[in-house]
N, C-alpha and C positions, 0 to 999 in steps of 0.2 A: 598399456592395456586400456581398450576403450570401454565404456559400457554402453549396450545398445538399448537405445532409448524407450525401446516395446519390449524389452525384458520385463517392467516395472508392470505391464498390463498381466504376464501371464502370474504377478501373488495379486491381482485385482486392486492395486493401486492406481486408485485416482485421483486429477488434483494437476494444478501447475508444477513442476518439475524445477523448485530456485533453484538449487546447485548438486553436483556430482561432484564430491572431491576424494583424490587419493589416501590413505591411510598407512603410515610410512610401519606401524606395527605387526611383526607378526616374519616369519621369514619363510613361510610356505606359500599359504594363500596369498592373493592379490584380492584386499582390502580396500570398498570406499563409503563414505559418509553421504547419504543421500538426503536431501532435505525436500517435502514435498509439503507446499505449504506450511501449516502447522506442524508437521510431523515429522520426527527426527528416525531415519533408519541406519543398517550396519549393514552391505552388501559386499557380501564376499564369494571368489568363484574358488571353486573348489580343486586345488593341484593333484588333476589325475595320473602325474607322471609320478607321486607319491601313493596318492590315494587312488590304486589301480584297479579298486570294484568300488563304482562310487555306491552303489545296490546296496554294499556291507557298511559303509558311511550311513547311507540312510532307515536300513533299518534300524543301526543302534542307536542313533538321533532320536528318530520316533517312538523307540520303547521308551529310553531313557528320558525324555520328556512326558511321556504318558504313567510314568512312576512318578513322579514328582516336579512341578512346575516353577515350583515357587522359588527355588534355589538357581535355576536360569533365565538370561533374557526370554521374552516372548519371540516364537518362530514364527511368521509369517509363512502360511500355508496358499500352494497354489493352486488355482483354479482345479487340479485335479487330486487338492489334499494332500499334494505331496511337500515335503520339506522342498528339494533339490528340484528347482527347476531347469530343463535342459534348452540353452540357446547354442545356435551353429555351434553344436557337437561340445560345447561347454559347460557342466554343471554349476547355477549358481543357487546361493541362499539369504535370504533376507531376515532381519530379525529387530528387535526393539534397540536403539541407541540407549542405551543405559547414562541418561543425563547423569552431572555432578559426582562421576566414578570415576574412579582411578585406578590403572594397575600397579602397586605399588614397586620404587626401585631403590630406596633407599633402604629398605628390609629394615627398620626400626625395631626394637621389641615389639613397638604396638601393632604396626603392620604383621611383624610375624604372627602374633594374636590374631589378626582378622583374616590373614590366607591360612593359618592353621586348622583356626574353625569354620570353615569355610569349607575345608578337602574331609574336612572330621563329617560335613553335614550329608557329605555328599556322599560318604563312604556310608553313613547310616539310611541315607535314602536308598542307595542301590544297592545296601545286603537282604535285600529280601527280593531282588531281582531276580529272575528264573534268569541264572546265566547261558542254560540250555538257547534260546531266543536269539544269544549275540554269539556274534566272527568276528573275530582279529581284524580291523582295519587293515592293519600292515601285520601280514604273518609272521609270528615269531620273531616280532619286533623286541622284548626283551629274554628273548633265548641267549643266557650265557652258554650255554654248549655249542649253538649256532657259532657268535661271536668268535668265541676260542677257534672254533673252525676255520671262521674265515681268517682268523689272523696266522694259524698257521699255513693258510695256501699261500698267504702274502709273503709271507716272509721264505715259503719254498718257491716261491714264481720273481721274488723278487725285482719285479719288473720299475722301478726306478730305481734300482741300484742304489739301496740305502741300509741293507739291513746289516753289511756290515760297519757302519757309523754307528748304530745302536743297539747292541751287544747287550748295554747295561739296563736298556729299560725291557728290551726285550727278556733279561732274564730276572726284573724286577717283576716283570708280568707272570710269567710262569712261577715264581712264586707266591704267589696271591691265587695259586688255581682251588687251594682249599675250598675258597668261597665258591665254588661250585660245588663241589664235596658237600659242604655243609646246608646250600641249599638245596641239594639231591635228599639230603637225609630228612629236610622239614619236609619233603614232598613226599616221600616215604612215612613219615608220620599221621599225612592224612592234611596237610596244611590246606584249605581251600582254595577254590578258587573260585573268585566273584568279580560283579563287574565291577571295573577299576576306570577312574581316567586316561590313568595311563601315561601322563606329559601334564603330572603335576607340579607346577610351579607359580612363581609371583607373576608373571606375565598373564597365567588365564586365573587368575582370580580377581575381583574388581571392589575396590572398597570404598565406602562411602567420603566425596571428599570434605562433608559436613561434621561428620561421626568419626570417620577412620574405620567402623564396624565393618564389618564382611555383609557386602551386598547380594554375586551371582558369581558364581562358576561360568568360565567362557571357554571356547574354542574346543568345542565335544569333539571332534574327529577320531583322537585314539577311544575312546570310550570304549570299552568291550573287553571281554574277557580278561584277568590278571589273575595278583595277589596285592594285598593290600601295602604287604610292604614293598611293591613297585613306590605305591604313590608317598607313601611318608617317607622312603629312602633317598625320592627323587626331590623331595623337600628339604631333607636334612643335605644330599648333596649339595644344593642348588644354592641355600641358603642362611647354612649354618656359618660360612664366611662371608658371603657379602662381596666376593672379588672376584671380577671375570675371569673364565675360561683361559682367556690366553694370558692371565700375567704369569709374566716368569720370574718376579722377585718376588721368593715367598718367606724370606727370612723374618726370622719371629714371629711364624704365623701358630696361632695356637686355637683350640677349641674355646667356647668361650659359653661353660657350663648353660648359662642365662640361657642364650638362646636357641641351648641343644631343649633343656626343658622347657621352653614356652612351644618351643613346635609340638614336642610329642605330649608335654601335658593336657594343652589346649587341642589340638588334635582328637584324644584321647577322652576329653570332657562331653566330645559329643556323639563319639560313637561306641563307646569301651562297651556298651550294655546289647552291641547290635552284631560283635565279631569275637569270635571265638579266642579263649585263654593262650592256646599256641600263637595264631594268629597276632597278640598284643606282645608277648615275647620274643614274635619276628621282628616286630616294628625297627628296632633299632640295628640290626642287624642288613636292614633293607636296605641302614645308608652304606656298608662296607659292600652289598652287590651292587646296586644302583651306580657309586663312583668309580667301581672295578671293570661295570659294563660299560663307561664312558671311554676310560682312560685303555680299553682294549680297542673299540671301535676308532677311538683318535689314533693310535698305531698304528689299526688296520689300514686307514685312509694313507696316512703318512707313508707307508710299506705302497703303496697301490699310488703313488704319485698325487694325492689330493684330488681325488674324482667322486669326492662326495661332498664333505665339508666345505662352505666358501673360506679361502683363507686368502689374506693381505701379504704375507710373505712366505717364500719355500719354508720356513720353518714351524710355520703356526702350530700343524699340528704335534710336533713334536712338544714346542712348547704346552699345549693342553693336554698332550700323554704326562708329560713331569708334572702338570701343576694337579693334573686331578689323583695320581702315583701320591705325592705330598699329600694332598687330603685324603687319601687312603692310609697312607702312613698313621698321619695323625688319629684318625678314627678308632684304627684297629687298637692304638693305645688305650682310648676313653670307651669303647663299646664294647662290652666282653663277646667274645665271638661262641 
């Protein structure tokens, strides 16, 4: 992916042009580091084969920064004040290089601290968002009823001939459908819904590499419409072990109290006074939907020949149906449902 070099005129950037480099982070967007003399940027084009109304991207961009600033990089606006500027039929976006930051990988205590409070500042900036204003980036991107859907076409269309090799997770799956049950009945209670991230995790949060503190909130694309326990469930998934997706030895893996309470304490510290009693009761419960709606969609793909997920070998994603199954396991143990 090249970038064109008069892209840079229409956010009114001027200046010698030192370097355009690649930015290997991130697996949607195509990411690059732009240096324009003194000035460090973050140019990325926007994946319309994902994000297929880039309109719904930018409006919730522009609210969602017009609520609160201080908790994201600066956007560079272009000559027509728009976020998303469009080159040969490409939407791109520019924004401030956030010097001396880091997205944390090593998920420490202390980083869990800094991405906790971080998602917690961000959840208290946007509960007073008029959710009315935002669209689904991606529709019914966390619909468990959808999910279960399409995992049962998969598994009736069967079309790479695997559904009967796995029998056992297939009906490890349909045991765990409670957790839809059970978040039909918060939504019958009145649970709200507010604008969320949505694809809360270590990767879009960026923490100071002086302090380790929680700097910015990055990568808004899903932003728009949720519930809160999408984004803390998607954290306690994501980060309550520390071990990729696809490993498949999970023997002796176990909860590890610490760092279940540093995400929702800290979390919690900075928003409990902005979201509703039911709403903090969901929170833990978000991680038993959050790793239920992984571990159906990695079936789904696996049933459907891997036409979604990138995977390294025919079995990956079976291997991330078992390993996120195992953390669901475990969860249900320590989080009362």
């Amino acid at each position: 992916m090249q970038v064109p070099y008069d892209l840079l005129e229409k956010f009114n950037i001027k200046g010698a042009i030192n370097s355009i480099a690649p930015l290997g982070f991130g697996h949607i967007n195509d990411s690059f580091s732009i240096q324009v003399e003194s000035d460090h940027f973050l140019l990325q084009r926007l994946n319309t084969d994902v994000f297929k109304d880039p309109e719904v991207v930018e409006n919730n961009l522009y609210r969602i920064l017009e609520q609160d600033q201080s908790i994201f990089p600066e956007h560079i606006r272009g000559r027509d004040h728009k976020i998303h500027q469009v080159k040969d039929g490409k939407y791109w976006r520019m924004q401030e290089f956030v010097l001396d930051s880091y997205s944390p990988t090593e998920l420490t205590i202390s980083e869990l601290k800094g991405i906790a409070t971080g998602f917690g500042k961000f959840t208290k900036s946007s509960a007073q968002a008029k959710v009315m204003n935002y669209s689904e980036a991606i529709p019914r991107f966390h619909s468990l009823e959808l999910r279960l859907d399409q995992l049962e076409a998969a598994i009736k269309n069967d079309s790479a001939i695997r559904a009967d090799q796995i029998k056992v997770e297939i009906e490890a799956i349909q045991n765990y459908r409670w957790i839809l049950e059970k978040f039909q009945e918060l939504s019958r209670k009145g649970l709200p819904i507010r604008v969320c991230h949505n694809d809360a995790k270590a990767g879009n949060c960026l923490l100071s590499k002086r302090t380790g503190n929680f700097l910015k909130i990055v990568d808004l694309d899903t932003v728009g419409p949720g519930y809160v326990m999408f984004d803390l469930g998607d954290m306690l998934r994501s980060m309550l072990f520390n071990i990729p997706e696809n490993q498949a030895d999970l023997d002796g893996l176990s909860i590890d109290k610490k760092r279940f309470e540093c995400i929702l304490n800290h979390f919690l510290a900075e928003c409990s006074d902005s979201i509703s009693e039911l709403e903090v009761d969901s929170l833990a419960f978000g991680g038993l939907y959050m790793t239920y709606i992984m571990a159906v969609r990695f079936l789904t793909d696996y049933l459907n020949g891997d036409i979604y997920y990138k995977t390294s070998s025919p079995e990956e994603n079976l291997i991330r149906t078992r390993n996120q199954l195992k953390i669901l396991d475990l969860m249900v143990e320590f989080i009362p449902a």
